[in-house]
N, C-alpha and C positions, 0 to 999 in steps of 0.2 A: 442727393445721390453721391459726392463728394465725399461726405461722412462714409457711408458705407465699404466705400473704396480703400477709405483711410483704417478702418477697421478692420478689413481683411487683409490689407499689406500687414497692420502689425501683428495679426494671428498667425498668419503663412510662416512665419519664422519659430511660432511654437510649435506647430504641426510637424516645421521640416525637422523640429533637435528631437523631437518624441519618435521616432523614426527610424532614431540608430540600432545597428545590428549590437545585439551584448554577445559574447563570446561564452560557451559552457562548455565543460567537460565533456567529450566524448566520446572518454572510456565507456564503454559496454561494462555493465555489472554481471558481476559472477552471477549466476542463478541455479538453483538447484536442478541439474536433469529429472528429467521423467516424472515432475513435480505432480500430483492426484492428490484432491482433497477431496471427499465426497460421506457423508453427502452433505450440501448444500443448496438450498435450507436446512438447516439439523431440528427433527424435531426431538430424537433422545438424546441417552446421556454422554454418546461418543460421536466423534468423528475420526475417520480415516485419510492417516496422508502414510500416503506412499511415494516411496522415487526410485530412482536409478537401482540406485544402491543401497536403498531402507537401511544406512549404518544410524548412529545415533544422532536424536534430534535437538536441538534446543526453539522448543516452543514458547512465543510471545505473544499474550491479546489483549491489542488495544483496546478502551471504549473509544465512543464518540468524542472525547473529550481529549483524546491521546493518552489517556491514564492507565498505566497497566493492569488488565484485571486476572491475571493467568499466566504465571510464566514457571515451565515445566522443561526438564529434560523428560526425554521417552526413545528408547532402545525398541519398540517394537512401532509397529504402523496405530496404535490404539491411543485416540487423545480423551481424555475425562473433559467433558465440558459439565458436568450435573450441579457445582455451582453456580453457572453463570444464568442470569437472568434473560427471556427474551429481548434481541435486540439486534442491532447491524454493528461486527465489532471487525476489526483488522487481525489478521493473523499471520504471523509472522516466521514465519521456521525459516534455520540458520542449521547445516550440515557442512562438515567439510570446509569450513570459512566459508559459504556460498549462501545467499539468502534471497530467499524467494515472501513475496507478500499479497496476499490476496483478500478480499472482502469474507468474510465469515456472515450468514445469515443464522440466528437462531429461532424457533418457532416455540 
């Protein structure tokens, strides 16, 4: 019984330093207004992102791998996806210095 005691005093002291609070940044990130991507799941060759201000976009999509497989400017709400293969990829549009990031489904 004795053992066991002694074993938890010396845990208790790992438990209490795994505990501490760490400090993060808690600036709020720019994010695009009025951000719409639709549709999602995409079964054809486009999708549409609209915002606030549909001024110019700069489009980036991740794979699953973080590797980029698509990175476009586009002046209008109209994105060409007819390369990409199905699959679950990240999508990324930056306007304005502001950037917004969402899940892309393809079908």
């Amino acid at each position: 019984m004795k053992k066991i005691y002694l074993i938890l005093l010396m845990a208790f002291p790992l438990f209490t330093f795994g505990q501490e609070l760490v400090s993060i940044n808690d600036a709020k990130p720019l994010e695009v207004k009025g951000f719409k991507m639709y549709p999602n799941p995409a079964y054809g060759d486009e999708v549409y992102i609209t915002t606030k201000t549909n001024g110019n976009k700069e489009i980036q999509i991740f794979d699953v791998f973080g590797e980029v497989v698509l990175h476009q400017r586009i002046a209008t709400n109209t994105l060409n996806i007819s390369k990409l293969v199905p699959g679950v990829y990240v999508l990324q549009v930056t306007e304005n210095k502001k950037t917004m990031t969402r899940k892309l489904v393809i079908k």
